[in-house]
C-alpha positions in Angstrom: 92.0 115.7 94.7 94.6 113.9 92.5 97.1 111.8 93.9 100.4 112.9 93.9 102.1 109.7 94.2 100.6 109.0 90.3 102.4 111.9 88.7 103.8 111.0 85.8 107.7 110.8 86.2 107.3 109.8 89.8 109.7 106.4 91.0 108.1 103.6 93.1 110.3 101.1 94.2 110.3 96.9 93.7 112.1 95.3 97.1 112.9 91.9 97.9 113.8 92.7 101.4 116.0 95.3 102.1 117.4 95.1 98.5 115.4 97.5 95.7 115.5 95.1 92.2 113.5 97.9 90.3 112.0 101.1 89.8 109.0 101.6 88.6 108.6 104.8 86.9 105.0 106.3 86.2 104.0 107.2 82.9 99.9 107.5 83.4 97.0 105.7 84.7 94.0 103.6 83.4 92.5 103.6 87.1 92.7 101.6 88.6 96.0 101.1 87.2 99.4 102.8 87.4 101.3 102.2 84.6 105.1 102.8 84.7 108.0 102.0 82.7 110.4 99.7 84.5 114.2 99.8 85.1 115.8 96.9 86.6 118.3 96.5 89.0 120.4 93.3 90.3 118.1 91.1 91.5 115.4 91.6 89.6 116.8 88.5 87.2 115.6 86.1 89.7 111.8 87.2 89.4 111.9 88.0 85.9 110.5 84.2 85.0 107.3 84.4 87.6 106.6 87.6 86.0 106.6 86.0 82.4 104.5 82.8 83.7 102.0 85.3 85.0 101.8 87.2 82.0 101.6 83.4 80.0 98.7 82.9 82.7 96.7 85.7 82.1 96.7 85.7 78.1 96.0 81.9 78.5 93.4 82.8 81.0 94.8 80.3 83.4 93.8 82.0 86.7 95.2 79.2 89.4 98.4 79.5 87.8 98.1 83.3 87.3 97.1 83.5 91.5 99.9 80.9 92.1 102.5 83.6 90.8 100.9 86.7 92.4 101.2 84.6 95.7 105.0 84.1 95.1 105.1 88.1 93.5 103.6 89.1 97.2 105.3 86.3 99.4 108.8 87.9 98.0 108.4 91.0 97.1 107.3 95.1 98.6 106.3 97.8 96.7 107.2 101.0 98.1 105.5 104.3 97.1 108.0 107.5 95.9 108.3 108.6 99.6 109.5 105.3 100.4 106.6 104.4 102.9 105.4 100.4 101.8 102.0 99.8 100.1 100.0 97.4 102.4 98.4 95.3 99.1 98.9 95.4 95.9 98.8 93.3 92.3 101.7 93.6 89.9 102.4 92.6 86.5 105.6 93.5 84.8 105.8 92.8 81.1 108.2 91.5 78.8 108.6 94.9 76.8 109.7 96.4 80.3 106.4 98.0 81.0 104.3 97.5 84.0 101.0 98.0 85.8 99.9 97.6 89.2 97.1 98.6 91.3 97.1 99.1 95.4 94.8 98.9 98.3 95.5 100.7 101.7 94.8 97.5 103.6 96.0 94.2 103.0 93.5 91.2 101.2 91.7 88.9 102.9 92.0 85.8 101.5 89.5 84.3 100.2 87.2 82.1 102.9 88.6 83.4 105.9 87.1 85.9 107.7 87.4 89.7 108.1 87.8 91.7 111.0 
């Protein structure tokens, strides 16, 4: 069965708080990525240079400084899905031709050396 929150056409929304700084509007999927093009609203301005230094991090291949902005991504910011309920985990990149990708987990990450349930 597909998912119908990945329909292309379908808005998620970027929050930092109660405050949505972008939508996030899908255009396909390369699972497990959604990929969306992405309109931003005021706020967003503030998070636009953690984005860049994560996209820097990744082409450089620089992974603690590309898991040092996902932590400050996730620390600040909620992804909500089209019907407005929250995504419990998920990894974002939002690129500088205002394009993004993300993927999503239904529980939230353990981090790494600690312990599950």
């Amino acid at each position: 069965m597909a998912d119908p929150y990945l329909t292309a056409g379908n808005v998620w929304q970027l929050r930092h708080g109660p405050q949505e700084i972008a939508r996030l509007v899908v255009t396909g999927t390369d699972m497990p990525w959604v990929r969306a093009e992405v309109e931003t609203l005021p706020g967003f301005e503030r998070f636009r240079p953690v984005f860049a230094d994560q996209e820097q991090a990744l082409e450089e291949e620089d992974w603690d400084r590309a898991d040092a902005c996902y932590g400050q991504i996730r620390t600040a910011l909620t992804l909500t899905f089209p019907d407005g309920g929250q995504v419990a985990e998920f990894m974002l990149r939002i690129h500088g031709d205002g394009t993004a990708g993300w993927r999503r987990h239904h529980e939230p990450f353990v981090p790494f050396g600690t312990a599950g349930p």
